[in-house]
BAKE-844637 format. One record per residue (C-alpha): x, y, z. Coordinates in nm, 3 decimals, always signed. Example, Ala and Ser with C-alpha at 12.3 -4.5 7.8 and 13.67 -1.06 7.14 Angstrom:
# BAKE-844637
[atom [+1.230 -0.450 +0.780]]
[atom [+1.367 -0.106 +0.714]]
//
This chain:
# BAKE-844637
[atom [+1.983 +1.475 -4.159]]
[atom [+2.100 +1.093 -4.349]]
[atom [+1.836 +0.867 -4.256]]
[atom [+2.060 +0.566 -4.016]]
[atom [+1.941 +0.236 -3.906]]
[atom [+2.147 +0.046 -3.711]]
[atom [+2.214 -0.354 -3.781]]
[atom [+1.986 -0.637 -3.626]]
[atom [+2.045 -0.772 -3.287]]
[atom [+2.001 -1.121 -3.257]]
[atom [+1.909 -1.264 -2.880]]
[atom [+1.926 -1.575 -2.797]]
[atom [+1.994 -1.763 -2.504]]
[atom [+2.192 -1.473 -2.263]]
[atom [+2.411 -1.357 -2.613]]
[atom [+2.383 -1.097 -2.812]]
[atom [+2.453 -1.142 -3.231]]
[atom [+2.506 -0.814 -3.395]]
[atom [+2.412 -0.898 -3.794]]
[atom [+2.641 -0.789 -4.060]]
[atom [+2.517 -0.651 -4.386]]
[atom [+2.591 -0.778 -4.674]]
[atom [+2.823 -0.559 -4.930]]
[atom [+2.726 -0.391 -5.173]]
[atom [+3.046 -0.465 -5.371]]
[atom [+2.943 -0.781 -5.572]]
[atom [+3.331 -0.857 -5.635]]
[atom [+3.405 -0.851 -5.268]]
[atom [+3.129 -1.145 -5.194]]
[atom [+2.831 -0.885 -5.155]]
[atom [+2.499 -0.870 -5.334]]
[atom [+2.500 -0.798 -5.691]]
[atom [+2.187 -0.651 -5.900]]
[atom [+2.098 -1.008 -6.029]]
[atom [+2.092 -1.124 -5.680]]
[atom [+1.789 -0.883 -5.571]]
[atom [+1.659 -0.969 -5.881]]
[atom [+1.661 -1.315 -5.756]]
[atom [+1.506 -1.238 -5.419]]
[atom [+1.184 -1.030 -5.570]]
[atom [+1.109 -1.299 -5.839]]
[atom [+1.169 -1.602 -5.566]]
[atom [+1.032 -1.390 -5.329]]
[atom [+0.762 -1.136 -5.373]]
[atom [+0.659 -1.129 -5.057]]
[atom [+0.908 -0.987 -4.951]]
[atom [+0.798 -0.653 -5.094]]
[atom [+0.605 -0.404 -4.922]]
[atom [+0.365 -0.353 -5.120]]
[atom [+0.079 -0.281 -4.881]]
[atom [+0.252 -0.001 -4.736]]
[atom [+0.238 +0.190 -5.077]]
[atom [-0.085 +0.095 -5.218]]
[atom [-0.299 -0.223 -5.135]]
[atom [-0.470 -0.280 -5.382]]
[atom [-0.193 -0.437 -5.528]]
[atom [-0.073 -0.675 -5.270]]
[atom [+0.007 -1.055 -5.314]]
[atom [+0.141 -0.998 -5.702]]
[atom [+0.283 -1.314 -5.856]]
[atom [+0.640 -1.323 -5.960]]
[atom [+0.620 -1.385 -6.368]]
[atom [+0.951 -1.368 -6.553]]
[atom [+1.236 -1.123 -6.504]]
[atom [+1.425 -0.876 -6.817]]
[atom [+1.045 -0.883 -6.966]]
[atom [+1.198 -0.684 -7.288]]
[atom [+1.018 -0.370 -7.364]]
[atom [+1.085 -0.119 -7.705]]
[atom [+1.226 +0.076 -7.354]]
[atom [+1.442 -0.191 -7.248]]
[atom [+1.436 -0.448 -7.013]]
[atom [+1.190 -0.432 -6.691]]
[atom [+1.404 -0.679 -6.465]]
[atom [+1.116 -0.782 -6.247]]
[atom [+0.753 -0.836 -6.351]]
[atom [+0.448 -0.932 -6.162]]
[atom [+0.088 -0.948 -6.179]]
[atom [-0.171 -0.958 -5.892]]
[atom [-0.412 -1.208 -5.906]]
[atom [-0.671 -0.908 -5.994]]
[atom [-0.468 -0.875 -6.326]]
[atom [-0.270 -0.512 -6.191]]
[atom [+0.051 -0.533 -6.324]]
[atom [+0.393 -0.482 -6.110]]
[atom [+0.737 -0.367 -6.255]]
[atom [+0.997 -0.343 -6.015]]
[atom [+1.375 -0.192 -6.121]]
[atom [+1.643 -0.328 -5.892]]
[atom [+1.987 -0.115 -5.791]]
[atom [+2.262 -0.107 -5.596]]
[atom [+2.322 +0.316 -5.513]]
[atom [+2.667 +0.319 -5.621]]
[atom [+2.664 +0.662 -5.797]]
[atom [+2.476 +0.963 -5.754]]
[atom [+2.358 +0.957 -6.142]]
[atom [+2.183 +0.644 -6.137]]
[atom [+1.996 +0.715 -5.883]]
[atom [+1.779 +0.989 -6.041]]
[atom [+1.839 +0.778 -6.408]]
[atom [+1.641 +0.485 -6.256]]
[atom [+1.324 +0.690 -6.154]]
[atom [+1.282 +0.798 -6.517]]
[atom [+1.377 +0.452 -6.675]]
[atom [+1.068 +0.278 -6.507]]
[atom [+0.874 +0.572 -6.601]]
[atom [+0.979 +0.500 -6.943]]
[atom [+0.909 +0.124 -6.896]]
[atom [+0.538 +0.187 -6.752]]
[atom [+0.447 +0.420 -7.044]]
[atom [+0.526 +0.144 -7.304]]
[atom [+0.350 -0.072 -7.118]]
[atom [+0.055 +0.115 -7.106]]
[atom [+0.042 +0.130 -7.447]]
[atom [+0.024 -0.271 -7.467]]
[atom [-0.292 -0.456 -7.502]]
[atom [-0.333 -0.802 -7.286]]
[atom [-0.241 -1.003 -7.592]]
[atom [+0.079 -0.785 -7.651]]
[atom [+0.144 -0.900 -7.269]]
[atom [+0.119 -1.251 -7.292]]
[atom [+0.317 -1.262 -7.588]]
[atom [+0.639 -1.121 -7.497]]
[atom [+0.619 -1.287 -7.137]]
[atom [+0.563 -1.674 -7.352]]
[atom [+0.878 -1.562 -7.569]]
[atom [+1.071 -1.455 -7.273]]
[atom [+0.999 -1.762 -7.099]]
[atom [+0.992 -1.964 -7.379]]
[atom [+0.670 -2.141 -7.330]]
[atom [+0.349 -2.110 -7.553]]
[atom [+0.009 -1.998 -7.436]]
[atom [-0.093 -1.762 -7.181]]
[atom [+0.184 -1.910 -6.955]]
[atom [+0.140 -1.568 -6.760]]
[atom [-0.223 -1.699 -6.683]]
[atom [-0.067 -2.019 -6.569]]
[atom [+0.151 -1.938 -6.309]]
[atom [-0.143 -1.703 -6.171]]
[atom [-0.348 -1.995 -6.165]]
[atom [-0.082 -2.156 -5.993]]
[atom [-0.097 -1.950 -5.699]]
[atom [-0.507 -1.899 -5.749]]
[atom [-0.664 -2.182 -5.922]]
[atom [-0.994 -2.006 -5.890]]
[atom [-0.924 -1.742 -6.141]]
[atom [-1.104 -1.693 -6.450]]
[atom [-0.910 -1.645 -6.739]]
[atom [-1.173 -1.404 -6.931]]
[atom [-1.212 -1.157 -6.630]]
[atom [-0.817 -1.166 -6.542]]
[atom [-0.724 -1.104 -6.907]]
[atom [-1.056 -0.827 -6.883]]
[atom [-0.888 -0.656 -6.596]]
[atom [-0.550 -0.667 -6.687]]
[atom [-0.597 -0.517 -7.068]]
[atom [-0.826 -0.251 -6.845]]
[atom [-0.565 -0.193 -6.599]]
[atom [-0.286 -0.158 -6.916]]
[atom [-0.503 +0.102 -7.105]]
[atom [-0.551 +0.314 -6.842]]
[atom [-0.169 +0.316 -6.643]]
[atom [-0.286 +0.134 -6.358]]
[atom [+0.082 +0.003 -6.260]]
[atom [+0.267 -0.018 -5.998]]
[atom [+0.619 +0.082 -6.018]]
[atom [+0.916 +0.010 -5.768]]
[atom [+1.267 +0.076 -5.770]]
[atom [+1.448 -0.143 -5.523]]
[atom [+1.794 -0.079 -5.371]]
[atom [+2.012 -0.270 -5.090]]
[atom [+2.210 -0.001 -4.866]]
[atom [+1.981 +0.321 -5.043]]
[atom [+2.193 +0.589 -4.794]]
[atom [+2.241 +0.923 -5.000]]
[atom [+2.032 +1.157 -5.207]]
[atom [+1.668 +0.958 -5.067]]
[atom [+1.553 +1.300 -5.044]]
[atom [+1.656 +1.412 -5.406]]
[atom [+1.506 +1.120 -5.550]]
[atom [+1.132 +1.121 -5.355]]
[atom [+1.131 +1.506 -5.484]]
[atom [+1.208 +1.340 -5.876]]
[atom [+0.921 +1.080 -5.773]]
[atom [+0.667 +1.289 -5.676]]
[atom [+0.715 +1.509 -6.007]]
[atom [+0.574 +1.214 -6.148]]
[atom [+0.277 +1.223 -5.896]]
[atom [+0.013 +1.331 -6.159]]
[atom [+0.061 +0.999 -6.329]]
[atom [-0.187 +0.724 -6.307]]
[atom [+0.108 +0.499 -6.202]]
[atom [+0.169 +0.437 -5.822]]
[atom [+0.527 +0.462 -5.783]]
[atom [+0.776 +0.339 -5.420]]
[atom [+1.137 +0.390 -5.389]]
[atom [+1.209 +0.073 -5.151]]
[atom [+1.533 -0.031 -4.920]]
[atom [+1.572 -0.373 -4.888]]
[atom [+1.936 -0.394 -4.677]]
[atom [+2.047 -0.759 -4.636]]
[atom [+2.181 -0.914 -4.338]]
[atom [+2.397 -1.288 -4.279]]
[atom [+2.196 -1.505 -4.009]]
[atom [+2.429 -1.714 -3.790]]
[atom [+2.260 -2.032 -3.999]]
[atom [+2.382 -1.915 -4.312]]
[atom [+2.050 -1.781 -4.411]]
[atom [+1.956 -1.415 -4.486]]
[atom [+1.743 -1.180 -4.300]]
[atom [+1.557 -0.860 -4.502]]
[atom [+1.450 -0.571 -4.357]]
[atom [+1.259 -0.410 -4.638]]
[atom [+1.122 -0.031 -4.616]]
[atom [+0.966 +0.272 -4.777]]
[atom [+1.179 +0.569 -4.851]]
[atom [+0.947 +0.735 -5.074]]
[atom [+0.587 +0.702 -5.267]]
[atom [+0.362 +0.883 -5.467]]
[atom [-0.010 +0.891 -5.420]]
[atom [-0.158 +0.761 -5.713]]
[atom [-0.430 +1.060 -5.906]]
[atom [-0.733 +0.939 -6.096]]
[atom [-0.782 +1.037 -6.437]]
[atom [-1.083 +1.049 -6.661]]
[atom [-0.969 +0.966 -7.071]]
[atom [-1.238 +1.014 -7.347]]
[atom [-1.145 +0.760 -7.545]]
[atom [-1.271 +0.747 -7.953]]
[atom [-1.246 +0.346 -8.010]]
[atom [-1.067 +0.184 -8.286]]
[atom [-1.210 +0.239 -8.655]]
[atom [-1.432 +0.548 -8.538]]
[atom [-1.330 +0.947 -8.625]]
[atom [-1.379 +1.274 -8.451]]
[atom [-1.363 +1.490 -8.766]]
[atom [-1.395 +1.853 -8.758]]
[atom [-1.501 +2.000 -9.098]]
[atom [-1.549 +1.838 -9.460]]
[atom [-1.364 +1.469 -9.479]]
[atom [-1.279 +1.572 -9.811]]
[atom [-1.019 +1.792 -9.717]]
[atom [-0.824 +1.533 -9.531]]
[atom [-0.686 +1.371 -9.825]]
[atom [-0.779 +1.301 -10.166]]
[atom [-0.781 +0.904 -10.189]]
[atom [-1.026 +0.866 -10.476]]
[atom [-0.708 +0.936 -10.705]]
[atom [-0.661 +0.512 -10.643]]
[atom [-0.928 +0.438 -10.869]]
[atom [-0.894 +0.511 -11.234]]
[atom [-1.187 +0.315 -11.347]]
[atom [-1.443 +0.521 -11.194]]
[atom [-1.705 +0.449 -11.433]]
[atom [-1.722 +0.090 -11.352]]
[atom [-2.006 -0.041 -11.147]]
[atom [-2.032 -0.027 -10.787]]
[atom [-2.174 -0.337 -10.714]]
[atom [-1.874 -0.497 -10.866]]
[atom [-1.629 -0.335 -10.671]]
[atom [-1.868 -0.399 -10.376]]
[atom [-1.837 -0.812 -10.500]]
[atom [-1.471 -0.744 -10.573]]
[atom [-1.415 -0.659 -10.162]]
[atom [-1.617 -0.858 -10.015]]
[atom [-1.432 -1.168 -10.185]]
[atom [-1.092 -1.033 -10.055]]
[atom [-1.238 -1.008 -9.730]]
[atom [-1.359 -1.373 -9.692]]
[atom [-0.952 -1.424 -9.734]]
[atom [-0.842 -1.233 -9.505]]
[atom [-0.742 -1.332 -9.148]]
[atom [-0.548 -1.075 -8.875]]
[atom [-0.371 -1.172 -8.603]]
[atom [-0.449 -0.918 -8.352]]
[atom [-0.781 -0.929 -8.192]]
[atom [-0.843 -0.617 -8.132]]
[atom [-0.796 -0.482 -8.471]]
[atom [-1.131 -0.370 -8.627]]
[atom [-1.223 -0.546 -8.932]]
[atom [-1.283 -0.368 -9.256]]
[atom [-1.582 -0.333 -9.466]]
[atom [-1.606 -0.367 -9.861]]
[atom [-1.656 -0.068 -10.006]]
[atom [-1.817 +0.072 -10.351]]
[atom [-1.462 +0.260 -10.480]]
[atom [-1.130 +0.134 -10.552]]
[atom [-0.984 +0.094 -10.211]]
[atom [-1.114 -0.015 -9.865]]
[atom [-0.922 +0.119 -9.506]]
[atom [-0.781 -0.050 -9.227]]
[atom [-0.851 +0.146 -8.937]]
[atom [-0.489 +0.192 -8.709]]
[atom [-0.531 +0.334 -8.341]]
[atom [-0.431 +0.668 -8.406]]
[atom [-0.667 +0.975 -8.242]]
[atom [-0.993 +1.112 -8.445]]
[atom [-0.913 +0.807 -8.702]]
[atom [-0.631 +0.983 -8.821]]
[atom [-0.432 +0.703 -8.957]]
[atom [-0.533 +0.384 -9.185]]
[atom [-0.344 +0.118 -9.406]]
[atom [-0.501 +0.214 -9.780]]
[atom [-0.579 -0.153 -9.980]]
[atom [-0.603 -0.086 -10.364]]
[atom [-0.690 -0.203 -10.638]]
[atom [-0.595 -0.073 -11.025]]
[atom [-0.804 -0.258 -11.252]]
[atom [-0.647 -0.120 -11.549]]
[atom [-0.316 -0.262 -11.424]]
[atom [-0.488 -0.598 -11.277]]
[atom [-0.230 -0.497 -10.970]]
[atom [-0.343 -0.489 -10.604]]
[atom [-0.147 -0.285 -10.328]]
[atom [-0.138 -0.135 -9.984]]
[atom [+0.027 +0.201 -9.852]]
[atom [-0.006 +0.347 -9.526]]
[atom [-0.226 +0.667 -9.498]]
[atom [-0.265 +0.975 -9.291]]
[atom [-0.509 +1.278 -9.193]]
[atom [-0.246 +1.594 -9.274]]
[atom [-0.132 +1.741 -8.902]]
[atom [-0.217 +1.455 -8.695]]
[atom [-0.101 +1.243 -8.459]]
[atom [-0.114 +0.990 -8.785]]
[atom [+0.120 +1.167 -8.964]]
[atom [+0.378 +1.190 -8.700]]
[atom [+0.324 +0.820 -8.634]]
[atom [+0.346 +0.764 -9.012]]
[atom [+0.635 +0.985 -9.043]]
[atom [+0.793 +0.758 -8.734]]
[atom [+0.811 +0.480 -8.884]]
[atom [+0.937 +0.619 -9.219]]
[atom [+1.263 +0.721 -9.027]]
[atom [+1.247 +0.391 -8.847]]
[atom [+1.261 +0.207 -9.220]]
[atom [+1.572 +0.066 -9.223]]
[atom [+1.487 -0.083 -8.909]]
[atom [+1.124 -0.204 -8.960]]
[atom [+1.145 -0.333 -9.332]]
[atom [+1.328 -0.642 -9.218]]
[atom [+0.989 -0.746 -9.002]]
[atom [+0.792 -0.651 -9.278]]
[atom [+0.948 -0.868 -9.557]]
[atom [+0.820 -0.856 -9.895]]
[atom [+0.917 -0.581 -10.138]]
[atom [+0.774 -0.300 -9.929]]
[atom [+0.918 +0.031 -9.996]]
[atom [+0.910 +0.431 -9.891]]
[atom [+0.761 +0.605 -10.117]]
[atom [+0.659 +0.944 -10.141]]
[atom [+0.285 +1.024 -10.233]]
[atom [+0.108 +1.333 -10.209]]
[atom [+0.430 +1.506 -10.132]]
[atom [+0.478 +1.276 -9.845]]
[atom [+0.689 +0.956 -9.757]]
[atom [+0.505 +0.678 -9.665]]
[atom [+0.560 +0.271 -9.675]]
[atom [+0.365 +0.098 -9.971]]
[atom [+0.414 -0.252 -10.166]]
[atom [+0.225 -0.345 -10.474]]
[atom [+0.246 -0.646 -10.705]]
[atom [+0.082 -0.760 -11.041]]
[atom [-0.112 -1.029 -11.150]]
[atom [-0.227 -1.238 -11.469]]
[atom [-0.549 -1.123 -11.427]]
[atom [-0.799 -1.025 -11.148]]
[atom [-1.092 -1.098 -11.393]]
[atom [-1.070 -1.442 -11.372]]
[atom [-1.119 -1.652 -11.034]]
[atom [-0.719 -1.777 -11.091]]
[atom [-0.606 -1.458 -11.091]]
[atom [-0.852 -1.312 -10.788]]
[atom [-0.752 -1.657 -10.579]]
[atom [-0.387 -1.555 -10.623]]
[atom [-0.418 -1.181 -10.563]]
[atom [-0.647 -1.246 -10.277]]
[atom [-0.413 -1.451 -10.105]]
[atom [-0.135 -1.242 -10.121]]
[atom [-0.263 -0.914 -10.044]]
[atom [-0.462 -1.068 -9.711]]
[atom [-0.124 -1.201 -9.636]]
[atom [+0.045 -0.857 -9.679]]
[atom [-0.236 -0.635 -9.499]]
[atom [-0.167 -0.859 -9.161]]
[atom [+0.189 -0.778 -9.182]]
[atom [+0.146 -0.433 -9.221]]
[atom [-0.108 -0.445 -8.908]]
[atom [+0.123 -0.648 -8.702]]
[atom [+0.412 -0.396 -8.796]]
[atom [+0.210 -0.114 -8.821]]
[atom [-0.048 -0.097 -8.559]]
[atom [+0.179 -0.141 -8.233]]
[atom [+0.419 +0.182 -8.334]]
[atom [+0.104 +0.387 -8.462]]
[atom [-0.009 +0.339 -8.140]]
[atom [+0.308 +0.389 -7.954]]
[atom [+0.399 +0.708 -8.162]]
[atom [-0.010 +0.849 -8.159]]
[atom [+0.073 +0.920 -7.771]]
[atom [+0.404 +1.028 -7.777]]
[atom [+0.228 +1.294 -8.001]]
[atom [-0.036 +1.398 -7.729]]
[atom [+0.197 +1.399 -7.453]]
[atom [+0.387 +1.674 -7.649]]
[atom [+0.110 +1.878 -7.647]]
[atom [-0.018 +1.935 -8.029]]
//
């Protein structure tokens, strides 16, 4: 049996005012998706949040069409205890959207997850077009007693693990509920709470409007325990060697250690990296040091050479064979044409080892001299941060599409 609520009844004064909802043609004078986009980021309170999980009550509107590599998330908020809030608004005009929306948000909240807190204040400054942690600011705004290294603590916590909540919001949501809380709760062994809310909207006699927001559908959230490896650290199950041969960088392998050892540890007083949480690498004895990317058992890493022979400095990226690295290496190989434009530079595919990967090298005067280090020093640390910042977000991204497919 179709779930039917009948209209408010206004009393006042011996009459009776029977409310009329608003459209839900947006050409005819009704309410249009932008406009309940509108209401949730003017309004969050209008949500019901409490009703589908508490814990996330009182969020604080933040921007709306917060771009993801997904798409757009029209409505995002943030509670005060740094849980995040993504809310997908639409009007229930065809049967297919209805069950398209449920697995768009999903789609939003696992690219989320896969965001760090810096990634998050980044892309809500550019949206907004503000600098610094405006996202922190308009929190404050609301909660001037917040401090800005637990919030940005609990919100990279609550990122990592899924801890989002997601609503899809509708005005007039009258066919196919049930088919849709059945898709929802499909997606019950998520870590993401998830609410399928009505929000029908009725014309006051002032001129003002009147919401009558409800829950059609939720999913009861599951807790999950991760083993996590962190970033720069391997799980590696029999003899490293195997994994790939990377000693055939250096062709001067009778030189002495110690100057190789001086050689790296110069390059790394040059270099600077943008992202914080990227671990910093450690001069080595051989040819080459590695850039740790966040890739399972340490299965991926950015290669940084030097050919003394050559006086020519490089970097390529590098993976364990049959690993979530080499599908997220392979991912961005077929992603070239559109990734080499961030990237810059001459950086090229290349195949090595009987395997395409992305590598740029250039030559100098002469790396025995402090001209020719200064020079090559400054332009390699320039090139290994752009290979991170390119690099390190899809290796990421691509790592867990890899374990959610099972290998």
């Amino acid at each position: 049996m179709s779930r039917k609520h009948a209209a408010p009844v206004v009393l006042k004064e011996g009459s009776t005012t029977v409310l009329s909802q608003l459209s839900l043609t947006a050409s005819q004078g009704g309410v249009s998706e932008a406009q309940i986009q509108d209401l949730v980021h003017n309004y969050p309170g209008s949500l019901p949040i409490a009703e589908i999980d508490p814990s996330f009550k009182q969020p604080v509107a933040i921007c709306r069409e917060l771009m993801t590599p997904a798409g757009p998330i029209d409505n995002f908020l943030v509670t005060p205890s740094g849980l995040p809030v993504l809310v997908e608004c639409k009007l229930w005009r065809n049967p297919e959207g209805r069950r398209e929306v449920v697995g768009q948000i999903v789609d939003y909240a696992k690219e989320l997850s896969r965001w760090t807190c810096s990634d998050l204040q980044r892309e809500v400054s550019r949206r907004l077009g503000t600098p610094g942690n405006t996202m922190l600011d308009l929190v404050r705004a609301v909660d001037p007693t917040i401090d800005e290294i637990a919030f940005n603590d609990a919100l990279s916590v609550n990122l990592r693990r899924g801890r989002i909540l997601l609503l899809i919001v509708g005005d007039g949501i009258r066919e196919g509920v049930e088919a849709i809380a059945e898709y929802l709760q499909r997606h019950a062994g998520l870590h993401f709470s998830m609410g399928l809310v009505e929000i029908p909207i009725f014309t006051l006699p002032d001129g003002g409007l009147l919401l009558t927001p409800r829950v059609l559908a939720r999913t009861i959230s599951i807790e999950r325990t991760v083993i996590s490896v962190p970033d720069g650290h391997r799980v590696v199950d029999g003899d490293l060697a195997t994994l790939e041969n990377r000693h055939d960088l250096d062709p001067d392998r009778e030189a002495n250690g110690s100057e190789r050892l001086q050689f790296w540890s110069e390059f790394l007083q040059h270099l600077r990296i943008d992202d914080p949480e990227q671990p910093f690498p450690r001069p080595s004895r051989v040819g080459y040091i590695s850039v740790m990317l966040p890739a399972p058992n340490g299965s991926s890493w950015l290669t940084v050479y030097r050919e003394k022979a050559k006086n020519s400095v490089g970097i390529f990226l590098s993976a364990s064979r049959s690993s979530a690295g080499e599908y997220a290496m392979q991912t961005i190989v077929d992603a070239w044409d559109e990734i080499k434009g961030e990237l810059g530079g001459s950086a090229k595919v290349i195949e090595r080892n009987g395997r395409e990967t992305v590598a740029e090298s250039r030559s100098f005067a002469d790396l025995n001299t402090s001209e020719g280090k200064a020079e090559a020093f400054s332009w390699l640390a320039e090139r290994v941060n752009a290979f991170i910042n390119v690099a390190r977000p899809r290796i990421r991204s691509a790592a867990i599409d890899y374990e959610e497919r099972g290998h």
